[in-house]
N, C-alpha and C positions, 0 to 999 in steps of 0.2 A: 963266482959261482952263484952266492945269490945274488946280484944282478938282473944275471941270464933266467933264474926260476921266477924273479918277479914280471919280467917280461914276456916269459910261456904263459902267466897267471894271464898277465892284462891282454896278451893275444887272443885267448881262451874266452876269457869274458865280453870283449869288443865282438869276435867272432861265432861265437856261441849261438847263438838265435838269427846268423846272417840269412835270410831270404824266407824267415818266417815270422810271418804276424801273428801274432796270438789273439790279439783282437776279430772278434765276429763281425759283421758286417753287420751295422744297425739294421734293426726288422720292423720294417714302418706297418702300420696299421694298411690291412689288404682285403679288398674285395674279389670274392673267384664270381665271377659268371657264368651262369649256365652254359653247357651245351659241352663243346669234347674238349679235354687235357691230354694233351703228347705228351706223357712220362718218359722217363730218362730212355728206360728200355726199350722203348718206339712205339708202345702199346696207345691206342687211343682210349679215352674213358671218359662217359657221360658223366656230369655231375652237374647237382642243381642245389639252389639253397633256398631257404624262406623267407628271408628278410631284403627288406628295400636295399636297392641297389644306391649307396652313398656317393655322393658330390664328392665335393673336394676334400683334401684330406688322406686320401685312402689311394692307395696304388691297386690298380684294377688288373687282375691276371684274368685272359681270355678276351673277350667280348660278347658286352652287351649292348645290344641294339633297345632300344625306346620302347615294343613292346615286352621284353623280358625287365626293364629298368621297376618292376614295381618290386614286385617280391621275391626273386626268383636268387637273388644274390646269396654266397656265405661267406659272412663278413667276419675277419681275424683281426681281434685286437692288437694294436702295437705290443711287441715284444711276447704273445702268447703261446707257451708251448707246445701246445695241440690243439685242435678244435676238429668238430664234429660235420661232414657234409654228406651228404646224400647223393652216394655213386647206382649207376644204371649198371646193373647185371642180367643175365637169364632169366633168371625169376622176379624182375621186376626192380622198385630200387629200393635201396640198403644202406643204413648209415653207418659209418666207419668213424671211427677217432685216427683223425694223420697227425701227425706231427710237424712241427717246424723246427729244421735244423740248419743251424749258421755257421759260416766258419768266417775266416778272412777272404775266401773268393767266391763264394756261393751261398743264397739261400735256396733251402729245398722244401718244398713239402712231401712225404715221408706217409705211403699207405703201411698198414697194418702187415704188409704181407713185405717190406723194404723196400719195394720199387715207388720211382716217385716223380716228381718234375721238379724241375731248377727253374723258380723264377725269376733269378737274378741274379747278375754274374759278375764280378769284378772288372775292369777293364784294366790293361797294361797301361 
């Protein structure tokens, strides 16, 4: 009898966390580009930033062409929770705090209102 309960224990524990990672996906240091984001929900959305669009180093989400590369970028520090960009609305643009959120298959950036884009996805 204990045997059999020692080895329900250690089935339990080997199988316990089978098919999930708890580890977040490293969040490298990221430049957004001007111009439109396809959020998760299909929506397009203008956004633009102030600072020099960075070289190497940085994973660039969108595209920037040569005349947007001077200042036009919003650049997220490696590993930064939120940061601040400047989205195109009705009345003009507006800056929003998103968020960055990681898991083991996706990172996302994350508007104020939950809708957001996936910039980077795990592969099988």
């Amino acid at each position: 009898m204990r045997l059999r309960i020692v080895g329900i224990a250690l089935f339990a524990l080997l199988f316990s966390g089978c098919g999930v990672d708890s580890k977040a996906l490293p969040q490298p240091a990221m430049a957004i580009a001007p111009g439109y984001i396809k959020l998760d929900s299909g929506k397009l959305i203008q956004v633009i930033g102030y600072e020099r669009c960075p070289g190497a180093g940085y994973a660039l989400i969108g595209r920037a062409d040569a005349s947007n590369r001077d200042r036009n970028c919003t650049v997220v520090a490696k590993d930064a929770p939120s940061f601040e960009i400047s989205v195109g609305t009705i009345g003009g643009m507006m800056v929003e705090r998103w968020s960055v959120v990681a898991d083991s298959r996706s990172i996302r950036l994350v508007r104020p209102d939950g809708d957001g884009a996936t910039v980077f996805k795990a592969t099988d």
